[in-house]
Structure formats: C-alpha cells, structure tokens
C-alpha positions, 0 to 999 in steps of 0.5 A, spaced: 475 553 513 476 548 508 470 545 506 467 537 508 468 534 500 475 537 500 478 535 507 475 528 505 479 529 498 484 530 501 484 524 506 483 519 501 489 522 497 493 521 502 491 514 504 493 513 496 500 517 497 501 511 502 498 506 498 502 508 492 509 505 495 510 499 491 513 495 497 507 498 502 502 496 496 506 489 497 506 488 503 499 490 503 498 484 497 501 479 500 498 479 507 491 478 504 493 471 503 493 470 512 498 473 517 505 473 515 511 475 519 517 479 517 521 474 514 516 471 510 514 478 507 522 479 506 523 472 502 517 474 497 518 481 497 526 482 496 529 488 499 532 488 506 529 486 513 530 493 516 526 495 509 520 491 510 520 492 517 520 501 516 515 499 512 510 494 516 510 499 522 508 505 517 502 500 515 501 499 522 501 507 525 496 508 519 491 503 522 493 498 515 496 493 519 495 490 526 500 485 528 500 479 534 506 477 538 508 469 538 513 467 542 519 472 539 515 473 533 511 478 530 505 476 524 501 482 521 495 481 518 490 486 514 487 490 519 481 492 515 477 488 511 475 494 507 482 494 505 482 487 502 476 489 498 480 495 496 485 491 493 480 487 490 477 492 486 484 495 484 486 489 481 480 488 477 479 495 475 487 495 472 484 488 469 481 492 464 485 499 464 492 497 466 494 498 460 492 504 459 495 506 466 501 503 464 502 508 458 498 514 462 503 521 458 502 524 465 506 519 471 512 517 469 517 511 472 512 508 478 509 513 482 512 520 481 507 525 476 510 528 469 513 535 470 509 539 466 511 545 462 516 550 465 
C-alpha cells in the first residue's frame, strides 16, 4: 500500500510532467492574460493548429483548461486560478534561480534528465 505523502508525490509529479512540455507550459502562460482561441494561441506560439489543438485537449481532460463555445469557435481559458498563481510563483522563483536552473549539471536540453553513470 503506497502511503498518503507518496501518493501525494506522485500526483504532484505528475502534474509537473504535464506542465514540463514547453508548449502546454505555453499555452498555459499565454491563457493567463484572458481567453484565447485556437488561432490566437497557434500565431503567438508557432507550431501547428493540430499541434496546439492535441495539446489544448490534454490541459482540458487534466482540468487545466476549460473552454466555452462561441458560435464556431472555441476560447480556453485557465480553469483554475491556483494555477495562475502557480505560474506566478514560477516565474518569480526562476527570477532569482533561473540561472542556475539554466546550467543545472543534472537535465540536459529542455526537459529530459542527464543519464547518470553506466
């Protein structure tokens, strides 16, 4: 039986897995400035609208994004407004340790681990 505080841990990673995706975490930063639609996300962004798309309805099944239909169009928005506050704390937390992030020995490129010794 897994105990409380490790299923908790497990959870949280898993939320950060989701987040660590630099277009999701994209996504996820544009949105806090108001709804936005498919389009609008894919001309700040770059990348594909079938990319942006895949990604919108990942945040939607974890409950990171809600949408509302208007007429033929879709706008997302932040679901939660924790998770605004999340990205905030991020941002000021990486204001005063993104460089050392940035050079951390132990996660190479973006978001894959170092491979430790054979």
């Amino acid at each position: 039986m897994i105990e409380e505080g490790e299923a908790a841990a497990r959870l949280a990673a898993k939320l950060f897995r989701g987040l660590a995706d630099p277009t999701r975490l994209g996504i996820l930063l544009a949105l806090q400035a108001g709804e936005m639609r498919v389009t609008d996300l894919t001309a700040g962004l770059g990348g594909s609208q079938a990319n942006v798309s895949g990604h919108l309805a990942c945040l939607k099944d974890c409950g990171l994004v809600a949408d509302r239909a208007q007429g033929r169009a879709n706008f997302y928005r932040l679901a939660r407004p924790e998770l605004a506050s999340l990205l905030h704390a991020a941002e000021h937390l990486l204001a005063g340790i993104g460089h050392q992030v940035d050079l951390c020995p132990n996660y190479s490129g973006c978001c894959e681990p170092v491979a430790g010794p054979a």
